[in-house]
VMD Tcl script that draws the C-alpha trace (Angstrom):
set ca {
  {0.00 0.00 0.00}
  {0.91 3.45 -1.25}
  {1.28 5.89 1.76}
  {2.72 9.50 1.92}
  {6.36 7.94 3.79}
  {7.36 5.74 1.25}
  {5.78 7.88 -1.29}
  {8.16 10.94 -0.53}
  {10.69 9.64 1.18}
  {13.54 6.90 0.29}
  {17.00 8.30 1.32}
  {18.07 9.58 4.93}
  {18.25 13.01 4.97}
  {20.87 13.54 7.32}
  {23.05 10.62 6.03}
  {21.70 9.87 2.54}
  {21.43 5.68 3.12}
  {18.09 3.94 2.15}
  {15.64 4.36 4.70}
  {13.61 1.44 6.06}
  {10.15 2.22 5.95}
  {7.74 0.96 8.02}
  {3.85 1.64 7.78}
  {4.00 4.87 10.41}
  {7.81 5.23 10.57}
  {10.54 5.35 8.84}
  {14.32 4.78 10.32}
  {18.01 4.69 9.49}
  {20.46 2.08 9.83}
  {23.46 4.06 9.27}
  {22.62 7.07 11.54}
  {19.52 6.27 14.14}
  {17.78 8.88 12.44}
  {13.78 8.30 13.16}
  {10.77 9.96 11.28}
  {7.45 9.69 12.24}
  {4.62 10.08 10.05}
  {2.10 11.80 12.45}
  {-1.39 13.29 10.78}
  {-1.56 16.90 10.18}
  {-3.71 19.03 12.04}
  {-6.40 20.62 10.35}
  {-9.79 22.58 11.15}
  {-12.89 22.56 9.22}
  {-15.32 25.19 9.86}
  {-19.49 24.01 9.83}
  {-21.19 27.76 9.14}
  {-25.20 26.83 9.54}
  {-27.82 28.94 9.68}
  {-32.00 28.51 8.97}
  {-31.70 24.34 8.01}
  {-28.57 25.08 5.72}
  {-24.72 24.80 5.80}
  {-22.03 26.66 4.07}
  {-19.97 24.86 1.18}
  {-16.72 25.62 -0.24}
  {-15.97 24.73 -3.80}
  {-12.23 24.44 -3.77}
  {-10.27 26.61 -6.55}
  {-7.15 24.44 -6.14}
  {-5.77 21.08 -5.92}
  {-6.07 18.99 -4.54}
  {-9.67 18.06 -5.45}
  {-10.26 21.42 -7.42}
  {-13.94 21.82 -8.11}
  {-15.10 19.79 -5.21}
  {-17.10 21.05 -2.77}
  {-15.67 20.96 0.66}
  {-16.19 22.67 4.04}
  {-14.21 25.87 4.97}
  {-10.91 25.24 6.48}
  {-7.15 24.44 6.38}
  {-3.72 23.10 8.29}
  {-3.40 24.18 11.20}
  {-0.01 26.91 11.10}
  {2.89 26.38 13.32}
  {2.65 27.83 17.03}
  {-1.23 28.33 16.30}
  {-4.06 26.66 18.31}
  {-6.74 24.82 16.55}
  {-9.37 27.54 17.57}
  {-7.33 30.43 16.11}
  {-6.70 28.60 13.30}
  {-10.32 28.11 12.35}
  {-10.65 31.85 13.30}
  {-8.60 32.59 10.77}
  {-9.42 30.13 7.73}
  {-13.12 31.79 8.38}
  {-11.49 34.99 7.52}
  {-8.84 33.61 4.84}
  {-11.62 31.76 3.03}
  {-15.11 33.35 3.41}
  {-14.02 37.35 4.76}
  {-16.10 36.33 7.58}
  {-15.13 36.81 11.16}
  {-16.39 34.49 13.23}
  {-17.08 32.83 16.45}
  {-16.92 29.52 17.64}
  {-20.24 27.83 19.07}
  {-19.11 24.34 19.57}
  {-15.86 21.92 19.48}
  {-17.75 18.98 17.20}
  {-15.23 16.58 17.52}
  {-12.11 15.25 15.34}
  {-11.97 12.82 12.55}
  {-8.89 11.16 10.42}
  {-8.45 11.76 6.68}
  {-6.17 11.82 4.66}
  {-5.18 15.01 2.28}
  {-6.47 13.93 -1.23}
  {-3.41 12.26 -3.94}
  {-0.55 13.36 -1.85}
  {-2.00 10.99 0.76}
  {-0.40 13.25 3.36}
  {-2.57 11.89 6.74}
  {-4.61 14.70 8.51}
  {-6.58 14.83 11.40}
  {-9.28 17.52 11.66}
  {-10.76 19.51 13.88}
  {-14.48 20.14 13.64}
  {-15.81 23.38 14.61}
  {-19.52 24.60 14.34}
  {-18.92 28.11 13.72}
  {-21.29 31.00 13.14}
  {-20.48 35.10 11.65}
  {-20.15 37.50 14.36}
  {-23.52 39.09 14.99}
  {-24.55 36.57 12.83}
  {-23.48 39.14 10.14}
  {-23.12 37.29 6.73}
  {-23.04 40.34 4.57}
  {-19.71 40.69 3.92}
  {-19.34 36.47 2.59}
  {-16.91 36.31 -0.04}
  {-15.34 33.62 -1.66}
  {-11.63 34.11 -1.71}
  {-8.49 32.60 -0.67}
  {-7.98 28.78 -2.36}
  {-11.88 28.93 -2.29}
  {-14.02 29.93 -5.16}
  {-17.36 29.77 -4.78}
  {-19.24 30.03 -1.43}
  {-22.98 28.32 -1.08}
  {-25.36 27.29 1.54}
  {-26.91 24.33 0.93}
  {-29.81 22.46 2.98}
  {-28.35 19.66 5.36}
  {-30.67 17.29 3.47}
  {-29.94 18.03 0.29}
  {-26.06 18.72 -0.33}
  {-23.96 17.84 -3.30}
  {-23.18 14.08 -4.02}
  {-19.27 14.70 -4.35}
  {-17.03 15.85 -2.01}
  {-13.55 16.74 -1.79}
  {-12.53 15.23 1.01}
  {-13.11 12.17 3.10}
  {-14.30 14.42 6.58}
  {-17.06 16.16 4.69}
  {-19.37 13.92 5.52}
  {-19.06 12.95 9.45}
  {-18.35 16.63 10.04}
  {-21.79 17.24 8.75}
  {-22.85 14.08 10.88}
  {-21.46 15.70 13.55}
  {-23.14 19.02 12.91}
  {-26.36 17.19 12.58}
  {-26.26 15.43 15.87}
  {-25.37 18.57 17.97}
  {-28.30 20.70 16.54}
  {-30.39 17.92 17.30}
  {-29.44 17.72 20.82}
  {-29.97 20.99 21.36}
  {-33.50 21.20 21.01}
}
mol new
graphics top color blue
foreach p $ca { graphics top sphere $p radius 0.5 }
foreach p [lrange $ca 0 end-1] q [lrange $ca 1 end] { graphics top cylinder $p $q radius 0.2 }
display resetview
């Protein structure tokens, strides 16, 4: 099986001798040198509002086209809540608020099988303020689309059980 490490990696980078690559790992022989392949972090943002949530149709690869939900990797030194603070900016102009931690889920980051693990926000405009939406960033359309009626393809893997999870929490609040 095909997976990011022995994908993009084959030589020791501090020594340059074959690496042995395990399934999660990869090590050196020569020098000790260890590399882990750990998931990496991302948020995804769940916008809803009147029965609907907001889709992102992505304007890059991977998965260009696709719809997805708002969001991105998590940036060095940055917590997961400020980074889906600021994809909600980055990718719709909105700023936002966070109503709810969702939960995470595994995926894995379209053909460059790079493993991820995402954060799930529910997430709403401040002053519930949508005016100023915009598609922008790697994002290039925005839409709201009824949580029983949404696209048949998605980009990426989490789509799906984030909007699950989204599902599930509304209900429980009633």
């Amino acid at each position: 099986m095909e997976t990011f490490l022995n994908k993009n990696f084959k030589y020791c980078p501090k020594c340059k001798a074959e690496l042995d690559l395990k399934s999660n790992f990869a090590s050196c022989s020569q020098c000790d040198f260890l590399y882990y392949q750990n998931p990496a972090p991302c948020t995804v943002l769940l916008f809803h509002k009147e029965g609907k949530v907001l889709l992102a149709k992505r304007a890059i690869e991977p998965m260009k086209g696709y719809w997805d939900v708002p969001g991105g990797f998590i940036d060095i030194g940055e917590t997961a809540e400020k980074s889906a603070l600021r994809e909600a900016k980055e990718e719709t102009n909105l700023d936002a608020k966070i109503i709810k931690y969702l939960g995470s889920y595994p995926d894995i980051y379209g053909d460059t099988l790079l493993p991820s693990l995402i954060f799930i926000y529910h997430v709403e405009a401040v002053n519930n303020d949508y005016t100023m939406m915009k598609a922008q960033d790697d994002v290039s359309e925005l839409v709201w689309f009824d949580l029983n009626d949404l696209p048949q393809e998605f980009a990426f893997a989490n789509v799906i059980p984030a909007i699950e999870m989204l599902k599930i929490s509304l209900k429980n609040q009633k």
